[in-house]
C-alpha positions in Angstrom: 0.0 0.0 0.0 1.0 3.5 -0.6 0.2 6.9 -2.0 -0.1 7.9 -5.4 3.5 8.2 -6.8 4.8 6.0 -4.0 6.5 3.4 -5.7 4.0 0.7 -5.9 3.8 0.2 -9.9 7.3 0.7 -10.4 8.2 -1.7 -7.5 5.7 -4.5 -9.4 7.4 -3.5 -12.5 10.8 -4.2 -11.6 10.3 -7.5 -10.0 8.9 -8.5 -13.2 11.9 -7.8 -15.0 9.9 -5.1 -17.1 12.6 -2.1 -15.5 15.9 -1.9 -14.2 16.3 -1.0 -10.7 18.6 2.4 -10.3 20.3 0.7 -7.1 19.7 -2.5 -5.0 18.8 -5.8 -6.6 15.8 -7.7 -7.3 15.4 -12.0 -6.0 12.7 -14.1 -6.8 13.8 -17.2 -5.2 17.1 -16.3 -5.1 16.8 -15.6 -8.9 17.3 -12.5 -10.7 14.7 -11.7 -13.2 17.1 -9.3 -15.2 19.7 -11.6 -15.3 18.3 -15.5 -14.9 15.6 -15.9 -17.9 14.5 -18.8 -15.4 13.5 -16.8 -12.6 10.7 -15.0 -15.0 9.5 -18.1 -15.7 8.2 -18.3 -11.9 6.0 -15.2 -12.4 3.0 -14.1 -13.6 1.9 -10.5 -13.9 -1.5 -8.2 -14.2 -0.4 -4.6 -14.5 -3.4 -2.2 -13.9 -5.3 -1.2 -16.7 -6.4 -3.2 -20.0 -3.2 -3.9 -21.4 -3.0 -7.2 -20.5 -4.7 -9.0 -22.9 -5.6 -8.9 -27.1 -8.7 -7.8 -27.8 -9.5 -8.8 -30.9 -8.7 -12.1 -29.3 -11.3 -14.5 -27.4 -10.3 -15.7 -23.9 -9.3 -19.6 -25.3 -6.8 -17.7 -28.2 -5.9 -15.3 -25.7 -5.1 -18.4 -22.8 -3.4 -20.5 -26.0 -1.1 -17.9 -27.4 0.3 -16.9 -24.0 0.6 -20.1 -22.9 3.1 -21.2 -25.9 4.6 -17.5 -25.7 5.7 -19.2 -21.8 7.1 -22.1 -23.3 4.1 -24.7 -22.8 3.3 -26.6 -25.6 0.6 -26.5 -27.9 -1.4 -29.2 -26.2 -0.8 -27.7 -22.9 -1.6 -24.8 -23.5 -4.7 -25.9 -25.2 -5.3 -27.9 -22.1 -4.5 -25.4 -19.3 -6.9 -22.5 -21.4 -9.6 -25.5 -20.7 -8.9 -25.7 -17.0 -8.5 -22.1 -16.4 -11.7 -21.1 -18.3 -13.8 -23.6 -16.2 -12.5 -22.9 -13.1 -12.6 -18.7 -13.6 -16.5 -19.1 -14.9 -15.8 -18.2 -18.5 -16.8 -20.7 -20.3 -19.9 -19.2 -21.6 -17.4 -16.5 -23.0 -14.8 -18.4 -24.2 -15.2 -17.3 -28.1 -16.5 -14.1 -26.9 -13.5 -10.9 -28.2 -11.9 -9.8 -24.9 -13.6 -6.4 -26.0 -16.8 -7.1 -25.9 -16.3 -8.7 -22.4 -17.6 -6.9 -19.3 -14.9 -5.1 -17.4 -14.8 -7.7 -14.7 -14.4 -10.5 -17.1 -11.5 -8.6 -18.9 -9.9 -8.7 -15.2 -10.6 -12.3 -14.6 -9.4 -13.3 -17.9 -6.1 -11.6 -17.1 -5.6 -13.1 -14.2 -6.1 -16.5 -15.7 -4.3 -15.3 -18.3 -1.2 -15.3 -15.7 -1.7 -18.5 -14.4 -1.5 -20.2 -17.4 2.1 -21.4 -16.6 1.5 -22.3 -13.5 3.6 -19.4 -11.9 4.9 -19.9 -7.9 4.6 -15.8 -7.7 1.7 -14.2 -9.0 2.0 -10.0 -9.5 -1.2 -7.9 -9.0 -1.4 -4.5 -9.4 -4.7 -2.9 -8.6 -6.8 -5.6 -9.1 -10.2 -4.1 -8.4 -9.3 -0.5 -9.6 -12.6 0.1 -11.5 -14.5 -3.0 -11.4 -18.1 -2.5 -9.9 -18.9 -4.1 -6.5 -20.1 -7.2 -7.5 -17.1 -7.7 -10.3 -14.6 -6.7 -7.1 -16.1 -9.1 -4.9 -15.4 -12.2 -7.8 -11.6 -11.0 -8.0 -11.5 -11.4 -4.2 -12.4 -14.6 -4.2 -10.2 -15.7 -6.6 -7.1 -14.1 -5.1 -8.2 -16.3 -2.2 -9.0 -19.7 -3.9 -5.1 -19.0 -5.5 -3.3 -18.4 -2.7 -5.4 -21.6 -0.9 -3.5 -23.3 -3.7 -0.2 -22.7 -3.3 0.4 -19.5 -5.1 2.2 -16.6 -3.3 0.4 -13.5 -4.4 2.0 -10.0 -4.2 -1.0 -7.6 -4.4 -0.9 -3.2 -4.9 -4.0 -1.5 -4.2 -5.2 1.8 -3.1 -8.8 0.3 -1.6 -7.7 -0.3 1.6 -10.8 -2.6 2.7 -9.4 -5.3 0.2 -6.0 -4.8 1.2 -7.3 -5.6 5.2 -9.8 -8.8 3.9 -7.2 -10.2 1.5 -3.9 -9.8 3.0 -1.6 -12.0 5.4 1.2 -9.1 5.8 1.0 -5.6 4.6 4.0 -3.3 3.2 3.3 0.5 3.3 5.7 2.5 1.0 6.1 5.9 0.8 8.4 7.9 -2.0 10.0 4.5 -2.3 11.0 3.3 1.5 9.2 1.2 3.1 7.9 3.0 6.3 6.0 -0.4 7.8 6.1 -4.3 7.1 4.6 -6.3 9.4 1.3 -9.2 9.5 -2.0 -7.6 8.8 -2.8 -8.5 12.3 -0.1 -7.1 14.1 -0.2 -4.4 12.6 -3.9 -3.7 13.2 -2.9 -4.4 17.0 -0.2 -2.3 17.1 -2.6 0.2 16.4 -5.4 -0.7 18.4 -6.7 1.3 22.0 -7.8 -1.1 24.5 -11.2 0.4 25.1 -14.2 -1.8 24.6 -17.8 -0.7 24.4 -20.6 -2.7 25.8 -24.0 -2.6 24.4 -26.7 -4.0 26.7 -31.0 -3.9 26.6 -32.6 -3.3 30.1 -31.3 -1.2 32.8 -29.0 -1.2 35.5 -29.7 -0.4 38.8 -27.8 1.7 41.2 -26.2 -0.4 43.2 -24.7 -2.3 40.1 -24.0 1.1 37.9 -21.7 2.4 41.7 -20.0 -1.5 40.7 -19.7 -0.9 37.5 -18.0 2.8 37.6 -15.8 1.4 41.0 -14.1 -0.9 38.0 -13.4 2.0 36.5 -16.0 2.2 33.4 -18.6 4.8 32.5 -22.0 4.2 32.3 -24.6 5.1 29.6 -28.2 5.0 28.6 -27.7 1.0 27.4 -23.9 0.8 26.9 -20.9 0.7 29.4 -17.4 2.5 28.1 -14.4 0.7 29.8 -10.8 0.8 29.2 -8.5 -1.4 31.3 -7.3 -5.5 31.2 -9.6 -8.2 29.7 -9.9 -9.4 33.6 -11.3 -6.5 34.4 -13.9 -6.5 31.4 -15.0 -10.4 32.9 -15.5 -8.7 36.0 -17.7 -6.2 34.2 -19.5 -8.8 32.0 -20.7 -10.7 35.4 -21.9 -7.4 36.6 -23.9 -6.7 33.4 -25.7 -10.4 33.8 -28.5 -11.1 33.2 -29.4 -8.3 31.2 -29.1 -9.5 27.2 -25.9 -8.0 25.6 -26.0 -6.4 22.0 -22.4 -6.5 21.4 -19.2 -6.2 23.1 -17.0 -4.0 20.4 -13.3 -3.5 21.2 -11.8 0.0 19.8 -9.6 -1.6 16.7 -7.9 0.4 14.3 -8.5 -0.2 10.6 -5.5 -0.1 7.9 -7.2 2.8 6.9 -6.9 4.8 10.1 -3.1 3.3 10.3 -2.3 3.9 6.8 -3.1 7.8 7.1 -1.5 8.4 10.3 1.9 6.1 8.8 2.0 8.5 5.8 1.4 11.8 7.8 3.9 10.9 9.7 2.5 10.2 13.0 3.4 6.2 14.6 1.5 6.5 17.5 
């Protein structure tokens, strides 16, 4: 993740061997893709925007001429352009001209398109940029059903709600340094109060609101604020019972929230 002009695209770029790097080095499993022809084959690629594909092309020519132009033979290709048409819902298409596809098709196809050599690193540079909800949400779940099979999956993107659903560990990069790596989780933590808000139907009486406040929480019209340990929250819980709960909510930063503060500058 990162600003606009951040490095993202060019970062993608280089560890597909499309651009030098002005300093440093580039390893794909201890390959070099601008030196070792082998490390590229270990890589597949879908750069943002519709450049990715021929358009006059269907998706079966389009999955068969990029297979043989990554060294798989004629009948594999023809045979993996089956597979991946079937299992990315295409078939229906599959002698449709990429430009009469849907937008979200177009992005599928391209992402099968990728695949088609079986790659162990898989390249993604804003894959829902423009794609309508629905369109978005198919891309998702394909990014997941990959990575479930072995694929590792190095993803750009600016919509920071798919960065937090899809991602295992998150990179944010600012005018080309990265200014925090760490698991999505962790991160989130990191970031995280330790205030929870408790919801609740009925009403408490006085003797259990003077409890409730002693633990150090404030009480509202049907929710409790508390910050403190999760002991103490037990303890609050108990004094809350029997009346029904509507949720317990913990105050949790979102990458959003973390990703503005990170590139302003502030690290909490």
């Amino acid at each position: 993740m990162g600003p606009n002009g951040a490095g993202k695209t060019t970062t993608i770029k280089m560890i597909a061997g499309l651009i030098r790097p002005d300093a440093g080095w580039v390893r794909v499993n201890d390959r070099d893709p601008h030196s070792d022809r082998h490390a590229l084959a270990g890589i597949g690629a879908v750069l943002e925007g519709n450049r990715n594909l021929y358009w006059r092309l269907t998706p079966q020519e389009n999955l068969e001429y990029f297979g043989v132009l990554r060294g798989l033979s004629t009948q594999t290709a023809r045979r993996r352009s089956r597979d991946l048409i079937e299992q990315f819902d295409l078939v229906h298409k599959r002698r449709t001209p990429v430009q009469a596809l849907s937008r979200g098709m177009q992005q599928k196809l391209a992402i099968a398109v990728a695949l088609v050599h079986q790659p162990r690193l898989l390249l993604l540079d804003e894959p829902t940029l423009g794609l309508d909800v629905e369109a978005s949400q198919h891309v998702k779940v394909l990014v997941r059903s990959i990575a479930q099979d072995g694929c590792a999956i190095l993803l750009t993107t600016h919509q920071l709600n798919v960065a937090e659903e899809l991602s295992d560990r998150v990179a944010i990069i600012q005018q080309g340094q990265i200014i925090a790596e760490a698991t999505t989780r962790d991160l989130i933590r990191q970031f995280s109060g330790s205030s929870y808000a408790i919801e609740f139907e009925g009403e408490l009486d006085v003797k259990r609101q003077r409890a409730i406040e002693a633990i150090g929480a404030s009480v509202h019209p049907h929710e409790i604020h508390y910050t403190g340990s999760s002991e103490g929250l037990y303890d609050l819980l108990d004094l809350v019972k029997p009346l029904p709960l509507i949720q317990v909510k913990k105050d949790q930063a979102d990458l959003t929230e973390i990703f503005l503060k990170l590139v302003k500058g502030d690290r909490g």
